[in-house]
N, C-alpha and C positions, 0 to 999 in steps of 0.2 A: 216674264220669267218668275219663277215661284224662287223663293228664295228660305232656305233653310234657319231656324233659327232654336233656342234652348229656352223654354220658359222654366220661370223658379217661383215657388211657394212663397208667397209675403204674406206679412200682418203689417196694415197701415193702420192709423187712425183717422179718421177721417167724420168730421164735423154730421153728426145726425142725420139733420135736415138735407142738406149738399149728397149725405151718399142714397138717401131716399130718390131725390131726383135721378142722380146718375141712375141708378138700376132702372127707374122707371123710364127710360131715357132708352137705355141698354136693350130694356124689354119691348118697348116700342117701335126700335130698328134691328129687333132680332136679333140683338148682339150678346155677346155674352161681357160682362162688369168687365172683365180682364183685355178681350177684344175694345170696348171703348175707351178706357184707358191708356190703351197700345197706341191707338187712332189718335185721340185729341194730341197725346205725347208728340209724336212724330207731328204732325201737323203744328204742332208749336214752336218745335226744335227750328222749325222753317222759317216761322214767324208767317204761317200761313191759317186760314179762320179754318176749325175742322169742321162748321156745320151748316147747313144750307138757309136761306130765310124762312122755309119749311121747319125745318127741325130746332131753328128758333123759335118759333113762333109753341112749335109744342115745348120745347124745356119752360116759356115761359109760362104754359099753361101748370105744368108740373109743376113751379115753383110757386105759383098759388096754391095748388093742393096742399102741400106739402110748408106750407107759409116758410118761406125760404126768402128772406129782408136780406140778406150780404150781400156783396157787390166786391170784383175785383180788389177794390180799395178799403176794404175791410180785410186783405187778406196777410197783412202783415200785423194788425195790432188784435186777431184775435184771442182770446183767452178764455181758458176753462173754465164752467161752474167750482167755487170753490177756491180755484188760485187764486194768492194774493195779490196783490196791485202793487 
């Protein structure tokens, strides 16, 4: 069953590196940034993996391209070029 929904217009920020993969990510399963977003979201809400060993295996090709070092655990004590400490 198709289910109705309202999307809306956002501005995130969203770390360089990290949104390089996402698209590249996006563009390699046809999706559009907004649709993968949607997906991972929901699939986490679950506490479910959104992506296959396939589709890991390519993010982690993309995060070589894209020299992409963070890790989950990186993702509370990140900070901006230029903020103070």
């Amino acid at each position: 069953m198709t289910k109705s929904i309202e999307r809306v217009q956002t501005g995130v920020r969203v770390e360089k590196r990290t949104l390089k993969v996402l698209k590249g990510l996006a563009e390699h399963l046809d999706l559009s940034l907004g649709d993968l977003l949607e997906g991972m979201a929901l699939h986490c809400f679950e506490n479910l993996p959104p992506f296959s060993n396939e589709t890991l295996k390519k993010i982690e090709q993309l995060k070589s391209v894209y020299d992409l070092d963070l890790k989950a655990s990186d993702s509370h004590s990140l900070r901006e070029t230029g903020d103070k400490a």
